[in-house]
PLY file of the C-alpha trace (Angstrom):
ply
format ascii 1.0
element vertex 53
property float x
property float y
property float z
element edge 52
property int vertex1
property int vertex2
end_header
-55.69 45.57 -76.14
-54.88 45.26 -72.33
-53.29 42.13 -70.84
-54.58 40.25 -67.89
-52.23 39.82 -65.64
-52.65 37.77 -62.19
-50.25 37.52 -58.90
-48.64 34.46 -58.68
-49.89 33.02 -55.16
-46.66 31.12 -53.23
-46.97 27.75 -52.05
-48.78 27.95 -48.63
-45.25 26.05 -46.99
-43.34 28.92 -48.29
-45.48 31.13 -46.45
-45.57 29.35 -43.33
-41.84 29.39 -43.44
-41.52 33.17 -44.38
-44.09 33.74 -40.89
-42.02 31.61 -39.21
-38.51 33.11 -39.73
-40.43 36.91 -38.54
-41.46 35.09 -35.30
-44.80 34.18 -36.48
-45.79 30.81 -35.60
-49.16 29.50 -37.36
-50.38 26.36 -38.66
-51.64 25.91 -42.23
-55.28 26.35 -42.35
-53.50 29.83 -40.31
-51.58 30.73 -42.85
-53.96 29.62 -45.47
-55.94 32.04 -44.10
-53.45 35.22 -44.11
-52.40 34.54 -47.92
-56.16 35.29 -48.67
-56.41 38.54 -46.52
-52.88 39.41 -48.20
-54.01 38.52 -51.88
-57.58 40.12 -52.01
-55.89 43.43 -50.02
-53.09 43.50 -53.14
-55.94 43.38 -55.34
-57.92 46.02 -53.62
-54.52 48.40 -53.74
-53.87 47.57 -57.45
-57.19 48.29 -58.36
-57.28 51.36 -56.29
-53.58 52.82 -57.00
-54.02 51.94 -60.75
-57.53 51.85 -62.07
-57.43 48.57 -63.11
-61.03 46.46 -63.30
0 1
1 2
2 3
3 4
4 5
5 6
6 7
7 8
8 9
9 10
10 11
11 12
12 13
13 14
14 15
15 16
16 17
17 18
18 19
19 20
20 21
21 22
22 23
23 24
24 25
25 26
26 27
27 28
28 29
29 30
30 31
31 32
32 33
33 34
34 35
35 36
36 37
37 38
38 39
39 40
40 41
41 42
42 43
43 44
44 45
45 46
46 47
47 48
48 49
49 50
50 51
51 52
């Protein structure tokens, strides 16, 4: 039996603040916007690197 497991998304503020501290200035539909590239890439990599459907 395989568990699902899921990445926990952070709060889109938390984000914004993390982008802000590295110089990166955006708004939130911005940012918004970057979490999704940066989630559905992870899930490309994990399903690449580890075989995982």
């Amino acid at each position: 039996m395989q568990e699902e497991k899921g990445i926990t998304k952070i709060p889109i503020e938390e984000a914004m603040e993390l982008l802000r501290r590295e110089g990166i200035d955006v708004d939130r539909e911005e940012a918004e916007r970057i979490m999704d590239f940066l989630y559905n890439l992870t899930m490309i990599v994990i399903r690449e690197c580890f075989d995982v459907e």
